[in-house]
C-alpha positions in Angstrom: 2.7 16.2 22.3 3.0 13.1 20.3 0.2 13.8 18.0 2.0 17.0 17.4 5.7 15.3 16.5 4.1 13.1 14.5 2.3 15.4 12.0 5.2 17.7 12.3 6.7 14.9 10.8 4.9 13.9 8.1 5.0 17.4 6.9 9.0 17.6 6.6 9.3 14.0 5.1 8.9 15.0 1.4 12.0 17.0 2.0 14.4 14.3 3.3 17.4 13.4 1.7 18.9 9.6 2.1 20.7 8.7 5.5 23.6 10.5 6.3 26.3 10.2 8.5 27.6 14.0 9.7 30.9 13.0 8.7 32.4 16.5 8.4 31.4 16.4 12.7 34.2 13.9 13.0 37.0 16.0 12.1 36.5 18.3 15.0 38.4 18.2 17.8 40.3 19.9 20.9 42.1 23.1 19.3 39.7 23.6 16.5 39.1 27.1 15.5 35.4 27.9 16.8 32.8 30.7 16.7 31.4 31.9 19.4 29.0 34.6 20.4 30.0 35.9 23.6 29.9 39.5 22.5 26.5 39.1 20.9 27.5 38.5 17.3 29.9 35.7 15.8 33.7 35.6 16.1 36.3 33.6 16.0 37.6 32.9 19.6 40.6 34.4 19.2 39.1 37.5 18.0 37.2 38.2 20.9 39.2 40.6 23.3 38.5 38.6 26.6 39.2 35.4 28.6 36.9 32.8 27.2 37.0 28.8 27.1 34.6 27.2 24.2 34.5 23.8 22.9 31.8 22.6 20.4 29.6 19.6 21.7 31.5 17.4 19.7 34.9 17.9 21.3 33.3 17.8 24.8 32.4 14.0 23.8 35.4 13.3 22.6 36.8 13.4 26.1 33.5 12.4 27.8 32.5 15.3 29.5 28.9 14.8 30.0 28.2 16.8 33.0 29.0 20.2 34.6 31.8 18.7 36.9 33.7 17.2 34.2 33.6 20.0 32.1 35.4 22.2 35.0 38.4 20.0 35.0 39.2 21.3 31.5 38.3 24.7 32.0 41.2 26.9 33.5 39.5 29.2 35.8 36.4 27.2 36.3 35.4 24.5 39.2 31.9 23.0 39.8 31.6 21.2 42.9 28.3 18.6 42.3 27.5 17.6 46.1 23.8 16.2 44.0 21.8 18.3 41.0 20.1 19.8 43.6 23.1 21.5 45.6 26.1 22.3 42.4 28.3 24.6 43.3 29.6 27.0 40.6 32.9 29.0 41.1 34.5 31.1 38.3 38.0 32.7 39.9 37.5 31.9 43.3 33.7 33.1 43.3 31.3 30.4 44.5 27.8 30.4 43.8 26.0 27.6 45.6 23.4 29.3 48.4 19.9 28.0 48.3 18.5 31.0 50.0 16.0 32.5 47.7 17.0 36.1 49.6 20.6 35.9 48.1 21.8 36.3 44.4 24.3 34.3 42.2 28.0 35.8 41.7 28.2 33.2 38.6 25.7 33.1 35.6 24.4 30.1 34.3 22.8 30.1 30.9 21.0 28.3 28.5 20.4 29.0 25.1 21.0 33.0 26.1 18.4 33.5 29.1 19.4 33.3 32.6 19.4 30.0 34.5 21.4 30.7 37.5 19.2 30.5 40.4 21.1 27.4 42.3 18.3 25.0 43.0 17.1 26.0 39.1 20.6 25.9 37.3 21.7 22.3 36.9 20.9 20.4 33.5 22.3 16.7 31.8 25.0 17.8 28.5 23.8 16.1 25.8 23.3 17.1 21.9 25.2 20.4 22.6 26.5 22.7 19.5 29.2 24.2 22.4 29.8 25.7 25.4 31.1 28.9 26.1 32.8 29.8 29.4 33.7 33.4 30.2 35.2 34.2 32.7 35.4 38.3 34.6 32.8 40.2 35.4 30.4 40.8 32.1 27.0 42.4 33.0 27.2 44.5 29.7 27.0 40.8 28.1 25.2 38.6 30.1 23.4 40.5 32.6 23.0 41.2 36.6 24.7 37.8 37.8 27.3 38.1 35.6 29.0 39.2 38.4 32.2 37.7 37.7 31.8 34.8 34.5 29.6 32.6 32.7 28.6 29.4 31.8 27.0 29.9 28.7 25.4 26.5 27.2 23.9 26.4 23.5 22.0 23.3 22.8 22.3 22.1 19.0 19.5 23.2 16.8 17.4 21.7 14.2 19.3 21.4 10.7 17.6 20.7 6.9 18.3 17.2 6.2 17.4 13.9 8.1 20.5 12.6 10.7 20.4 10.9 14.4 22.3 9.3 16.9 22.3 6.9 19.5 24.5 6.2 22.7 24.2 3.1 24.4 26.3 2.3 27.5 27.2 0.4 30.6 29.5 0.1 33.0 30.3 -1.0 37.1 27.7 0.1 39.6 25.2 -1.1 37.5 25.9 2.1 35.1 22.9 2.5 32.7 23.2 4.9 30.2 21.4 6.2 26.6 21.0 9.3 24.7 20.6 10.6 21.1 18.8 12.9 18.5 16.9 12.7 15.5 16.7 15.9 13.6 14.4 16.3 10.5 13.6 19.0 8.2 14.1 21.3 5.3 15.3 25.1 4.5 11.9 26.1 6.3 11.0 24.3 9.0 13.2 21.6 11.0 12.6 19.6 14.0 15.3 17.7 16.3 14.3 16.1 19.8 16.9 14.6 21.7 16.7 12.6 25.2 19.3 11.1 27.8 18.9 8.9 30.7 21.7 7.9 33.1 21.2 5.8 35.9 23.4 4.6 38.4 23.4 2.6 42.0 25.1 4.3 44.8 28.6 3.9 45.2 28.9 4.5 48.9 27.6 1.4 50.5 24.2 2.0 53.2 24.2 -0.8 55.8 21.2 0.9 57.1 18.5 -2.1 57.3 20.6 -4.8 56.5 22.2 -7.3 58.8 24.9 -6.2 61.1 23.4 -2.8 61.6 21.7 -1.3 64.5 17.9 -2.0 62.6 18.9 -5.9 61.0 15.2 -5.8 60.4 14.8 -2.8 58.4 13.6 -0.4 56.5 16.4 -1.3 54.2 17.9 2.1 53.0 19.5 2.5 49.3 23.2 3.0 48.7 23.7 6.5 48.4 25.8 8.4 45.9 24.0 7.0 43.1 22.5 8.9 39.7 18.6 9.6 38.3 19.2 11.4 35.8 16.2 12.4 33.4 16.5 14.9 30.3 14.0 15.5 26.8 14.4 18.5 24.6 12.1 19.3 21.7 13.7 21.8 19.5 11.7 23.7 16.2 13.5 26.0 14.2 11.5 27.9 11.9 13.2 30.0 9.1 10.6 31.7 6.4 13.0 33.7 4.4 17.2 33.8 4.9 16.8 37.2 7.0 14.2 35.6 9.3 15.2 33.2 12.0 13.3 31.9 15.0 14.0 29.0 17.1 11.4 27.0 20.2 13.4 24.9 22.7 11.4 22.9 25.1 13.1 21.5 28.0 12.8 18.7 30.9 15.6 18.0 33.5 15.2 15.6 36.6 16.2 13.2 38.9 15.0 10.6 41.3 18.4 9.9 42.6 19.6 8.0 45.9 21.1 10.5 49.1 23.9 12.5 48.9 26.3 10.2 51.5 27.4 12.9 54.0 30.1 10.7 56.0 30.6 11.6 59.8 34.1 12.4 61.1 33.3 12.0 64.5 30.9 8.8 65.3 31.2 5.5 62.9 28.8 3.1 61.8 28.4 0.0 62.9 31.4 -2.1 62.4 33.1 0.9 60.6 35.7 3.4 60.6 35.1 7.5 60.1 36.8 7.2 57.5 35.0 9.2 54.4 35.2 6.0 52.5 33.7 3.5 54.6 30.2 2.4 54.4 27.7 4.5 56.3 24.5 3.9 58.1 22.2 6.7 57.3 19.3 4.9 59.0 17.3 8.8 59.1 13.6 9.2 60.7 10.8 6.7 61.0 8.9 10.2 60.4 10.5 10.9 56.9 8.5 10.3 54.3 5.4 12.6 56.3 7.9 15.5 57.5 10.7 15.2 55.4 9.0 14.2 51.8 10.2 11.1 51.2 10.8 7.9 52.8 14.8 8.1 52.9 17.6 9.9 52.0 17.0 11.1 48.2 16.5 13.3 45.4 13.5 13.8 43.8 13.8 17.7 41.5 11.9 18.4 38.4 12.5 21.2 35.9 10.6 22.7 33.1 12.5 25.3 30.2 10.6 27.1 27.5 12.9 29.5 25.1 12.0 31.4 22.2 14.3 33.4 19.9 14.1 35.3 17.3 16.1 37.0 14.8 15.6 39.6 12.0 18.5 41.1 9.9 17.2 44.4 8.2 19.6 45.1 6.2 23.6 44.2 5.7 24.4 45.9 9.0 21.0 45.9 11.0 19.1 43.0 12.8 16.7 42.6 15.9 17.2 39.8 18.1 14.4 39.1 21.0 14.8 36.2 23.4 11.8 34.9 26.1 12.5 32.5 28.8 10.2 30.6 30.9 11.7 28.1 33.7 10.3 26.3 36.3 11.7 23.9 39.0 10.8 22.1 42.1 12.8 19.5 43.9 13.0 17.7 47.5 16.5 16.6 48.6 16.2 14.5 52.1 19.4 14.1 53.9 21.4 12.7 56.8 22.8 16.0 58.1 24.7 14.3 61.1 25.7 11.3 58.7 25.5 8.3 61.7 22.8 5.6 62.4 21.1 8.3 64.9 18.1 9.6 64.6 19.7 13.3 65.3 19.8 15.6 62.0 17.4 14.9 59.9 16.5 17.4 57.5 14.9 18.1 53.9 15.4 20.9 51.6 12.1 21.7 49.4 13.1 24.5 46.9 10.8 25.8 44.6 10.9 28.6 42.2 9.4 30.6 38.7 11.5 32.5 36.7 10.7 34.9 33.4 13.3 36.9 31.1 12.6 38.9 28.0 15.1 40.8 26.7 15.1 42.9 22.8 18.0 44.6 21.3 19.3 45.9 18.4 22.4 44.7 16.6 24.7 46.7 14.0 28.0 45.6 12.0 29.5 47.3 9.3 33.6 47.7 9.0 34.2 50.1 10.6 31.9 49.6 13.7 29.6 47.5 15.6 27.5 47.3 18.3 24.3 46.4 20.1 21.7 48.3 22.4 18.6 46.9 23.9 16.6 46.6 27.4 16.2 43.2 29.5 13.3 42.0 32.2 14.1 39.7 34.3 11.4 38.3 37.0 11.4 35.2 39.6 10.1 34.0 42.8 10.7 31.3 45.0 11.2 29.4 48.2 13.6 27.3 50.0 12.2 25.4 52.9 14.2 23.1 55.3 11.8 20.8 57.5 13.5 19.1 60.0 13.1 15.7 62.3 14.6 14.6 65.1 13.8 12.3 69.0 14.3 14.7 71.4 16.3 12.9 74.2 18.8 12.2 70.9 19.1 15.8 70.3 19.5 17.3 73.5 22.3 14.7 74.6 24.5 14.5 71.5 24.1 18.2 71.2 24.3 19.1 74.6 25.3 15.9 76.9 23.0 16.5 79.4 22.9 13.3 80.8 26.7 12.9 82.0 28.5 9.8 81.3 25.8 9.2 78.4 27.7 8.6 74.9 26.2 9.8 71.8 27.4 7.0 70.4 29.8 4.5 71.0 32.2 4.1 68.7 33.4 0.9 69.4 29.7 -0.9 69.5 28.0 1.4 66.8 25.0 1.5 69.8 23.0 4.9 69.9 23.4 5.7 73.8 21.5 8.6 73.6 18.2 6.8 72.7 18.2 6.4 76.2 18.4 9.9 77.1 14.7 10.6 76.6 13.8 8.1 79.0 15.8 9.4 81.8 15.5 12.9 81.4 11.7 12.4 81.6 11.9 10.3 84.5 10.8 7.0 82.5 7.2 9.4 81.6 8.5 8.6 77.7 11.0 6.8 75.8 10.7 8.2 72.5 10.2 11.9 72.0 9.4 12.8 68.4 10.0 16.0 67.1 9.5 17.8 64.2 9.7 21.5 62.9 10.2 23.6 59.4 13.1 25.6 60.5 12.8 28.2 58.4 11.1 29.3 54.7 12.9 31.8 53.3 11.3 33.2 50.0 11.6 36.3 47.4 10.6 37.8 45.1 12.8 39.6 42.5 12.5 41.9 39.7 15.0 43.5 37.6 15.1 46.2 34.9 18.3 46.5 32.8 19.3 48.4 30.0 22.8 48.2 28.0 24.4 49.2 25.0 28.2 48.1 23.9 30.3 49.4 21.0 33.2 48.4 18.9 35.2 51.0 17.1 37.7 50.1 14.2 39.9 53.1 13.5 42.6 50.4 11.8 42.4 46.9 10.3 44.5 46.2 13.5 42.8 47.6 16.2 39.1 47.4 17.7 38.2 49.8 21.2 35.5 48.6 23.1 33.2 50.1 25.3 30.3 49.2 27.2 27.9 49.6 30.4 24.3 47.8 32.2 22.1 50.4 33.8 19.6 48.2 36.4 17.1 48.8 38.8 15.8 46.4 41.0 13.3 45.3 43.3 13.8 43.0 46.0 11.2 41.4 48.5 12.3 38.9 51.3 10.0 37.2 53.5 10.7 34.2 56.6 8.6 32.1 58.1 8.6 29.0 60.4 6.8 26.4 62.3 9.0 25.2 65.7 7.2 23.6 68.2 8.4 23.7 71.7 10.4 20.5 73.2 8.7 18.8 75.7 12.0 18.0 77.6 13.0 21.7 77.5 10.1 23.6 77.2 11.7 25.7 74.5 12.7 25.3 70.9 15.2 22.0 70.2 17.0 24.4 68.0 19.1 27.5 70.0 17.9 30.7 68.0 14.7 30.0 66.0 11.9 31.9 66.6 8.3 30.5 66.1 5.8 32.4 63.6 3.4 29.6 63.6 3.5 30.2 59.8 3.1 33.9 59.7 5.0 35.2 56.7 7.4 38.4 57.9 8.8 40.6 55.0 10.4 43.9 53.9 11.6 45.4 50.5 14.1 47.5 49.4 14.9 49.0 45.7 18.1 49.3 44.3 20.4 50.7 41.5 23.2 50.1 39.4 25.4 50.8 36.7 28.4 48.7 35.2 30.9 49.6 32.6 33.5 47.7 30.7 36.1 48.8 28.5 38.1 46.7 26.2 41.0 46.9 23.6 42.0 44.5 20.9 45.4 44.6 19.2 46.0 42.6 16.0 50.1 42.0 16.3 50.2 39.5 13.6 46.9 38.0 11.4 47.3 35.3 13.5 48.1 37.0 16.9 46.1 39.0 19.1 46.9 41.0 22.1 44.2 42.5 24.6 43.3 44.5 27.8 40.0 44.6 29.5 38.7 46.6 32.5 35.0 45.5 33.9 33.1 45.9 36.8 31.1 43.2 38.7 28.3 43.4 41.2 26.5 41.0 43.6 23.1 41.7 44.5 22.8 42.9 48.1 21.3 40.8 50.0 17.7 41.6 51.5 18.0 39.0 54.8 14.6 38.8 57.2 14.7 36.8 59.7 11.9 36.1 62.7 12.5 37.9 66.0 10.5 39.5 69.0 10.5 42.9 70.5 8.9 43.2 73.4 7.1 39.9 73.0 5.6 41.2 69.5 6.4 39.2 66.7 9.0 41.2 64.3 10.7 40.7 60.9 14.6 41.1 62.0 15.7 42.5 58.7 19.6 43.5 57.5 20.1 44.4 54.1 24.0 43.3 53.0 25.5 45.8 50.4 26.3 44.4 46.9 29.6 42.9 46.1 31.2 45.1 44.2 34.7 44.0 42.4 37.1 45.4 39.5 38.9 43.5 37.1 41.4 44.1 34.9 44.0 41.9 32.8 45.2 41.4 29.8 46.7 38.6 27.2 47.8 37.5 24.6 45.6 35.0 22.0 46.1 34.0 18.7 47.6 30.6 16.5 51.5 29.6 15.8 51.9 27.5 13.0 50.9 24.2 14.5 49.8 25.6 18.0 47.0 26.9 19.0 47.1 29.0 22.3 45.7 31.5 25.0 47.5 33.3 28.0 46.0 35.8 30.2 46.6 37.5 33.5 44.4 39.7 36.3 43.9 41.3 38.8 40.4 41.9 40.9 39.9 44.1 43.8 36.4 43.0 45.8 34.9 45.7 48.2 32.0 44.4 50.6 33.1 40.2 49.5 30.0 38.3 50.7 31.0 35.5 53.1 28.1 33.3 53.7 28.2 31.4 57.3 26.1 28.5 58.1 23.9 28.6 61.2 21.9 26.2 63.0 18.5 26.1 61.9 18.5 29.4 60.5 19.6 30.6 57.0 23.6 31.2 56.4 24.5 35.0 57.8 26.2 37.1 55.4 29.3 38.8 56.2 31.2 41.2 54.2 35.1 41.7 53.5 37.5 43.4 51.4 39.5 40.6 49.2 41.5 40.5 46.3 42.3 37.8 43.7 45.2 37.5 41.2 45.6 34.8 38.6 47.0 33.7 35.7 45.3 31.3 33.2 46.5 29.1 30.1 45.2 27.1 27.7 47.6 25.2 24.3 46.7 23.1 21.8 49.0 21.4 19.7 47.8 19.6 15.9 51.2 17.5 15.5 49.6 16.1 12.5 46.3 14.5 11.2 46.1 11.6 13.4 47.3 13.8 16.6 46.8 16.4 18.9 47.8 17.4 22.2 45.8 20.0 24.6 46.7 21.7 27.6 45.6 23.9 30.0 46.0 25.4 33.8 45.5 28.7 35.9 47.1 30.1 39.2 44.4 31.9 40.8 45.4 33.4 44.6 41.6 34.2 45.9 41.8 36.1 49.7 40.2 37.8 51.9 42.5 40.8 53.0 44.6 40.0 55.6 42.8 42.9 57.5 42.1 42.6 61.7 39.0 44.5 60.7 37.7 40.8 59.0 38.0 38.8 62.5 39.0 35.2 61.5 38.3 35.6 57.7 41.3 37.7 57.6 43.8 36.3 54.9 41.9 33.4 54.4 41.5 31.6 51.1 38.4 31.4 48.9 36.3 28.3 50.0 36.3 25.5 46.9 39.1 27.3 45.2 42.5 25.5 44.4 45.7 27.8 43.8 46.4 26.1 41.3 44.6 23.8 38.3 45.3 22.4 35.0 44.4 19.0 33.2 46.7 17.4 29.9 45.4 15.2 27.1 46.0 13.8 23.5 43.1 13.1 20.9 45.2 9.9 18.7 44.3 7.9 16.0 45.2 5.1 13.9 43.4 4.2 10.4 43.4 0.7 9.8 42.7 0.5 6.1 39.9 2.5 4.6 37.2 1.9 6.4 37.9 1.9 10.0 40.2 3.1 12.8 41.4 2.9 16.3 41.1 6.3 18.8 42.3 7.5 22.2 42.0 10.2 24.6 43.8 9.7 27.7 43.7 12.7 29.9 44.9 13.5 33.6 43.6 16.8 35.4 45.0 18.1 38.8 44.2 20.6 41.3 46.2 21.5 44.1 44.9 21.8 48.4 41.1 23.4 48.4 39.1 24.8 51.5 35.8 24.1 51.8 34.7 26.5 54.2 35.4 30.0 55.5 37.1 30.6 58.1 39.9 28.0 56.5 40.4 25.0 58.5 42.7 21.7 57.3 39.9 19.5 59.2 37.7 20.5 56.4 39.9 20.6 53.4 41.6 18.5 50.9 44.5 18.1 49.5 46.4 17.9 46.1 43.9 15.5 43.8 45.5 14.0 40.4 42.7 12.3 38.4 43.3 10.2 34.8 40.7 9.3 32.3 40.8 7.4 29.1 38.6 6.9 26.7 39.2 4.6 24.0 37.8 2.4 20.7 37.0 1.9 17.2 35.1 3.6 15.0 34.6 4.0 11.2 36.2 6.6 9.4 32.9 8.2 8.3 31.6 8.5 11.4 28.8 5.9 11.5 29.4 3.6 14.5 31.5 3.6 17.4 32.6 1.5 20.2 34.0 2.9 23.3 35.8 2.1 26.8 35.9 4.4 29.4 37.6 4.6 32.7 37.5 7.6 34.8 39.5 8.2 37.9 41.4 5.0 36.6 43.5 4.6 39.4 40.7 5.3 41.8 42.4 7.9 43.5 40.0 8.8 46.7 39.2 12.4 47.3 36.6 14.7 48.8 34.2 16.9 47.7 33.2 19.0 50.2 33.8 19.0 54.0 31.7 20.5 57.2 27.9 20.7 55.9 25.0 21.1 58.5 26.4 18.8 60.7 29.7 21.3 61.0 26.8 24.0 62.0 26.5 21.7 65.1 30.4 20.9 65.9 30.2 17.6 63.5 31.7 18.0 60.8 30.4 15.9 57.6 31.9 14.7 54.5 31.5 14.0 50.8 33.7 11.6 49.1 34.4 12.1 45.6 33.3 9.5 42.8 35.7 6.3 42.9 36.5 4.5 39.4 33.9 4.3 37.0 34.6 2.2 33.7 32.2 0.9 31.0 31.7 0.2 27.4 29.6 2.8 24.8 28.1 1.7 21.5 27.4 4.9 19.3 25.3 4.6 16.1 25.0 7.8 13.4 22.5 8.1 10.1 
């Protein structure tokens, strides 16, 4: 690879102009009219007769958004919940898409340079050296394909340019924040190259007295602080353009980590010395056996993924062009965890995920005045496996599970002393102290393949007036398989875990095919040349889920298989977009109606069961943006968005619930100032505050695992010179360190302990940014 940049080099450098700051990049900014390609072929946003949130790369640094999380706050409509890069959890309206299973299917699409990334273990990657971001949001399989089911995150990386430019980002900050990225892009009309890179590292900020004095093991192993950030990305990007009608562009990818544990904080049992609180310091002390069951040695992140994307495009004549886009993607990771969150050697569990994936889709494109449209077919392919191994001491187990020994805590509270080590010896009548046990709960794989084929039209009868209509034809096929490895307890003679069912590594399957079509329909209503009114109609499907599971008839080993019907749902709304003299602004309103909703409930030591429900959603989303004048703008944006399950007896305790990790309301504020001090340089800001109202983490809703209103504000703010060449930059995020929580009940709720995850505290620093 680098004899390869280097001669790719030398062969552009006869072409390259003198250093050059991109200027004409600083200019941009929240509110700036942008092009997007949503609909397969480039308008202007408020041409484009759905709900969609875009902001170029640039503007997204302006306010430091960096990472998927931070880009939700300013994204009405949108919420990513990042327990770690291995577990985010998308939602788009309510919708969450966060399962590991490799049986189940994302409700919201992730992509990346137009192929499908969504798979959750696969879909998480670093935001740097963007040229924007897209976010749409309704159902839009005609577009984006089968997980489209009810928005997308759509993510286009900046591509190589004629001309030689870079840039540089150093910075650091509290919690030993370490962070650098940057690009340098070279090249002519022909052939250009740009490779860009970011690193961000981070110690924990949830203190782990684990190994340290003062904790139940003063003598070690000493565990890392947890909460902390590895963060690995490289991109090699070659676009190659023979003639002006010819266009094809090779992106290269690597994302990882090798971060510290997610901190899952114990509402029940407290450290030593400590509080339950969700914002003490913990003492995940884990297994002596981790590193051989579990994959690593404590509680950690260790994920590696590989993207490879070609596209092309031909243009045939004024109104015709091809466009053909291949994917390859690739990702492994290991995330070790302290399920029960406590200094007990009680839930200790890994999750290895693994999985391929492979998308080639061709269409055709046409635009002329009066019409235009696009037809093609699409293949998507992948396979993969989520595995859970899991460690525990037996005599621990079975008493803070079960309290068979009475009078025996599980721990005492006011001490921080494990009791139930004890339990092993007594329940064996002093034959063992320590019982070690180990077993891969479950490995839940799939294999998936799907055949699509779509066309979409836009009539123009009028200057003022474009009909839209569309549909997705798909076939699938779906094959599940389970296996596990669970050993019998020597206490109890049975499995440790209630419910699993031993196949000694036998893998048990079953298949099913299925097929689907989904139409959209869409009208677009120029009131003004600056105002735009529109309605929209789509329909949005979840996969159904092909669930096997290990059981036994008759003593015979059998796969227990229940195939869950797709989520179907129907949206429609309509609003109003366009520009106001100064103001800049979008306002739309909906309605879905969800038949067969798929409820996933966690289960001990088996996969999450799938239930389904009727619900229905209704919202309302905003966004303004306000250019007072040269040297200031204002933005704002929020949604109302009532997500339920009907309040149906048929749906048990679900019934009237709200969607899990959805607020009712959202919104976030900010200005982009600044001050020129003489020609040459000038002083910035962009202060910022984002809010969202009470969330649910879980399904059926309970306040013990919720959290309530959360008001965050951010600043960023420096000096830079007018042309764009350097900056310097402070940043503070959650200034006021407001604490929060980011998710609540886990595994440990699976087995009546309720864990949780606080939400980052105040982060400041300094940046440096250099341009050429």
């Amino acid at each position: 690879m680098r004899r390869l940049l280097l001669l790719a080099s030398a062969s552009l450098l006869p072409a390259l102009p003198a250093f050059a700051a991109d200027a004409d990049q600083m200019a941009e900014s929240i509110g700036e009219e942008i092009v997007v390609t949503a609909q397969k072929s480039e308008q202007k946003l408020n041409d484009v007769p759905i709900t969609i949130t875009a902001y170029t790369g640039r503007s997204l640094r302006e306010i430091g958004v960096t990472q998927f999380d931070q880009l939700a706050a300013y994204v009405p409509g949108l919420n990513v919940q990042e327990q770690s890069p291995n577990n985010p959890g998308f939602v788009i309206r309510g919708i969450t898409s966060d399962t590991g299973s490799s049986q189940g299917s994302p409700a919201v699409t992730v992509y990346l340079n137009g192929v499908d990334v969504s798979r959750s273990r696969g879909s998480y990657f670093d935001l740097y050296d963007l040229e924007r971001v897209e976010v749409v949001k309704g159902p839009q399989s005609t577009l984006f394909g089968t997980a489209a089911a009810v928005g997308v995150v759509s993510v286009i990386t900046a591509k190589p340019k004629p001309g030689f430019s870079g840039e540089v980002r150093v910075g650091y900050g509290n919690y030993d924040q370490r962070r650098i990225d940057g690009h340098i892009n070279l090249g002519n009309d022909i052939i250009a190259l740009r490779v860009a890179g970011a690193m961000k590292l981070r110690d924990g900020v949830v203190e782990n007295i684990a190994g340290r004095p003062g904790s139940q093991t003063p003598n070690g192993p000493r565990v890392d602080d947890l909460n902390g950030q590895g963060q690995y990305g490289a991109r090699v990007s070659l676009r190659f353009t023979p003639t002006p009608d010819l266009t094809a562009d090779l992106v290269a990818t690597y994302d990882g980590q090798r971060a510290p544990g997610t901190a899952f904080s114990s509402g029940t049992f407290a450290p030593t010395g400590g509080t339950t609180s969700p914002y003490s310091f913990k003492e995940a002390a884990g297994s002596p056996f981790s590193a051989a069951v579990l994959g690593a040695d404590q509680p950690s992140l260790t994920r590696n993924v590989y993207d490879v994307n070609l596209s092309v495009n031909a243009k045939f004549s004024d109104a015709w062009s091809f466009t053909t886009i291949a994917g390859y993607r690739n990702f492994d990771s290991n995330e070790v965890f302290d399920a029960d969150g406590t200094q007990a050697w009680y839930l200790e569990f890994a999750e290895d995920a693994r999985g391929e994936q492979m998308s080639f889709e061709g269409r055709f494109n046409y635009e002329s005045e009066k019409l235009r449209g696009f037809f093609g077919a699409n293949y998507f392919w992948e396979t993969g496996f989520q595995s859970v191994p899991f460690s525990s001491e037996e005599g621990i187990f079975l008493q803070c599970a079960a309290r068979l020994v009475p009078g025996l805590a599980c721990i005492n509270n006011a001490t921080g002393v494990v009791e139930a080590a004890r339990a092993t010896a007594i329940l064996t009548g002093g034959a063992a102290t320590v019982l070690p046990y180990s077993a891969e709960l479950f490995r839940n794989s799939a294999e998936i393949s799907t055949f699509s084929a779509f066309a979409d039209v836009t009539v123009i009868p009028v200057p003022r007036l474009e009909i839209n209509l569309g549909g997705r034809y798909l076939s699938e096929d779906r094959d599940s398989g389970i296996s596990t490895r669970i050993p019998n307890s020597v206490i109890t003679r049975g499995p440790l875990i209630a419910g699993g069912v031993n196949t000694n590594g036998e893998v048990l399957g079953a298949s099913r095919r299925f097929d689907a079509f989904l139409p959209r329909a869409n009208i677009l209503f120029r009131v003004t040349d600056n105002v735009n009114l529109y309605a929209t109609y789509s329909r949005g499907r979840r996969s159904p889920v092909v669930q096997v599971n290990a059981g036994r008839v008759a003593g015979v080993l059998t796969p227990n298989v229940r195939v869950f019907p797709a989520e179907l749902l129907d949206n429609y709304e309509a609003g109003v977009k366009g520009t106001l003299g100064k103001l800049n602004f979008s306002i739309g309103a909906y309605i879905i109606k969800y038949k067969d909703f798929q409820i996933s409930v966690p289960q001990q030591g088996a996969p999450a069961l799938i239930v389904n429900a009727d619900a229905s959603n209704k919202g309302v989303e905003a966004e303004f943006a306000l250019n007072l004048s040269d040297n200031l703008r204002l933005f704002a944006n929020g949604a109302y968005i009532d997500a339920r399950v009907n309040n149906d007896p048929r749906f048990g305790n679900f019934a009237g619930d709200r969607f899990r990790l959805q607020s009712e309301w959202q919104g976030s504020a900010g200005a982009n100032f600044r001050l020129p001090l003489g020609d040459t340089i000038e002083l910035f800001a962009n202060p910022n505050v984002t809010h969202r109202s009470s969330v649910f983490f879980e399904l059926p809703n309970n306040p013990v695992t919720s959290q309530g209103p959360v008001t965050l504000v951010n600043l960023r703010a420096g000096v830079r010179d007018q042309k764009g060449k350097w900056e310097v930059i402070g940043f503070a995020n959650n200034l006021f360190d407001q604490e929060y929580l980011l998710d609540g009940g886990n595994t440990g709720g699976a087995f009546g302990i309720p864990t949780f995850i606080r939400g980052l505290p105040r982060l400041f620093g300094v940046e440096a940014v250099v341009r050429f």
